[in-house]
Backbone bond lengths (Angstrom), bond angles and torsions (degrees), N, CA, C in turn:
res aa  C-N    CA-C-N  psi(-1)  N-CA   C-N-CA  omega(-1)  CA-C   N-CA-C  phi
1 X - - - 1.451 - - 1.520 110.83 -
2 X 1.102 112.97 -58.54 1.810 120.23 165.55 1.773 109.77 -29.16
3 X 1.081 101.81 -70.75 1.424 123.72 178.77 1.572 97.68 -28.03
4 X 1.545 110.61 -69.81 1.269 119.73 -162.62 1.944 126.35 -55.83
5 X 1.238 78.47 -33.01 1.906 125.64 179.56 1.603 89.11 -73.06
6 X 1.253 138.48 -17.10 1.573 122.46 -143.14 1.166 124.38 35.27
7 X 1.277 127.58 22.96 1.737 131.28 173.22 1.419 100.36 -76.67
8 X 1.684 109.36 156.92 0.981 109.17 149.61 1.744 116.28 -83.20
9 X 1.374 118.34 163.99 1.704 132.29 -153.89 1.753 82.75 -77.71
10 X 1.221 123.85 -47.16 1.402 121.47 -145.85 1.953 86.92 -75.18
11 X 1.199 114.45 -29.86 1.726 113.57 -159.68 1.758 83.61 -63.95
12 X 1.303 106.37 -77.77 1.326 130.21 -162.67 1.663 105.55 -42.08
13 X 1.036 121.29 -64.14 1.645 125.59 159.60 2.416 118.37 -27.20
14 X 1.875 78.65 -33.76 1.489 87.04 -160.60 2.270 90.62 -82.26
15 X 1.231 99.02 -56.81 1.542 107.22 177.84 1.786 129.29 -43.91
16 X 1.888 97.61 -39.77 1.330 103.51 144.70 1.430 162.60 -45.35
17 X 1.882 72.12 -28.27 1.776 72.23 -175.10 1.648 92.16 -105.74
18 X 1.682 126.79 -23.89 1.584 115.25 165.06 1.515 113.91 -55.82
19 X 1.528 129.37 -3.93 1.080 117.63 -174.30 1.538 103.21 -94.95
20 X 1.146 121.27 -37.51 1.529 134.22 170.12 1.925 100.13 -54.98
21 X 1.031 97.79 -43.27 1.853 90.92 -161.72 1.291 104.60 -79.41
22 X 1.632 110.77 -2.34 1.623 114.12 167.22 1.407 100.60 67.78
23 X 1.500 102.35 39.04 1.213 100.56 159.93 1.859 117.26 -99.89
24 X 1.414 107.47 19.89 1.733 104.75 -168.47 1.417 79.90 -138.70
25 X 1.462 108.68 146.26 1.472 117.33 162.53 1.455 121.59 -75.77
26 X 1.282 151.67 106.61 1.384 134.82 -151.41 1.667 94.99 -122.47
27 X 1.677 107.39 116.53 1.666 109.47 174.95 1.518 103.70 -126.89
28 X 0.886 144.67 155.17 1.501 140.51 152.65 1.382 114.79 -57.07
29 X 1.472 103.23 126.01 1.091 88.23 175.55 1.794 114.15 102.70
30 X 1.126 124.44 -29.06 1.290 132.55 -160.41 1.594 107.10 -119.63
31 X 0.797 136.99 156.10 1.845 147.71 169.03 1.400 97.58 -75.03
32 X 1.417 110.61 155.91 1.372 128.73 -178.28 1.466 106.47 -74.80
33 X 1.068 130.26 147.07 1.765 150.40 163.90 1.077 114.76 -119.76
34 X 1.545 109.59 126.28 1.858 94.62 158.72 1.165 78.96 -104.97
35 X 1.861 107.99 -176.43 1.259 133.92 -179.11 1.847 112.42 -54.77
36 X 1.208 119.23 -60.50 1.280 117.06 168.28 1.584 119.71 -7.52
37 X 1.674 103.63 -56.50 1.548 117.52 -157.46 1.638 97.05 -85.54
38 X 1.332 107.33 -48.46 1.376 116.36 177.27 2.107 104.85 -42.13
39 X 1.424 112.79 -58.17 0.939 128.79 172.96 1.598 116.96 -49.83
40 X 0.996 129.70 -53.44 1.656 143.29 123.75 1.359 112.79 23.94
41 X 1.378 99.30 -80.94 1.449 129.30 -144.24 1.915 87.08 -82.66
42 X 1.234 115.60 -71.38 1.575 134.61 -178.19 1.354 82.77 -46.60
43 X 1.335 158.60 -51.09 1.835 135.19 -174.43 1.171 105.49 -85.77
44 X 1.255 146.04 -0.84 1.642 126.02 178.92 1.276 82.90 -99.16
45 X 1.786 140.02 -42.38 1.522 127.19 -160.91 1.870 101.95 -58.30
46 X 1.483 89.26 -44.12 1.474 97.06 -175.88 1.955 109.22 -61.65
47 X 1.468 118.81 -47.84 1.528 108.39 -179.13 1.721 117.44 -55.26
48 X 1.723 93.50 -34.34 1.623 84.97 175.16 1.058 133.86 -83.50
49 X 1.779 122.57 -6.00 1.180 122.86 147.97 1.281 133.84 -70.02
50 X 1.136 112.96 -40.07 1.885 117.96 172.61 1.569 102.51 -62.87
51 X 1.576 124.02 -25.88 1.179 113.76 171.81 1.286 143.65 -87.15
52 X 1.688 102.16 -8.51 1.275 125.62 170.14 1.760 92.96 -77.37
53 X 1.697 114.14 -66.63 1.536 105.63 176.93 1.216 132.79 -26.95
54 X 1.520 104.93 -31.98 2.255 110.38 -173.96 1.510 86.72 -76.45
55 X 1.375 120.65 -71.80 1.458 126.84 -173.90 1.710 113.53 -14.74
56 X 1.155 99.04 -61.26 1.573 103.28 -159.17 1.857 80.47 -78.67
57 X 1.270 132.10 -57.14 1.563 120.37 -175.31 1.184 110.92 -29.89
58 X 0.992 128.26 -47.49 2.280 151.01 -138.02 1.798 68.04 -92.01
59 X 1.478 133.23 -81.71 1.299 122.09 -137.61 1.381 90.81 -81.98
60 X 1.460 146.14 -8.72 1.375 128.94 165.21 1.770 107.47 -77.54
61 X 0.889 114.74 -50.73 1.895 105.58 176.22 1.518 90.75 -52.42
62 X 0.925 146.95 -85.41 1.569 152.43 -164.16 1.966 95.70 -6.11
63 X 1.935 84.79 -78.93 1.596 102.68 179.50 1.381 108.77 -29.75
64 X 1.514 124.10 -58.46 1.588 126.71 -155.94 1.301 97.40 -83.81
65 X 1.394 142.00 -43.34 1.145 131.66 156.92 1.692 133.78 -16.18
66 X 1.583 93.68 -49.67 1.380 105.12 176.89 1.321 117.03 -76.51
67 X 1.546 128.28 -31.32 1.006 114.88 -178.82 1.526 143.33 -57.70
68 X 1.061 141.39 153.37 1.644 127.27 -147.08 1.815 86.74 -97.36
69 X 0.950 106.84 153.10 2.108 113.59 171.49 1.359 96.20 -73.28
């Protein structure tokens, strides 16, 4: 099967058994993940929310700043 794949036997042997150890996310339809990427993905969603949060903070002190006492 490797052969056929042009893999080498040792890759394909090696990917098999990370797929068993549930180390790859397997969906139809979808590209492979290991956890790393998965992990990845869950910290940039998270930087661009905490960074949208400062944003709008930064332009609310701004606002209250301006206001007269």
């Amino acid at each position: 099967m490797a052969q056929e794949l042009g893999l080498n036997v040792t890759m394909l042997a090696r990917w098999v058994r990370e797929a068993q150890a549930g180390k790859w996310e397997m969906a139809p339809g979808k590209p492979l993940r290991t956890e790393q990427q998965q992990e990845l993905e869950r910290l940039r969603r998270e930087l661009k929310r905490v960074t949208t949060e400062r944003d709008i903070l930064k332009k609310a002190v701004g606002y209250f700043a301006k206001e007269p006492s």
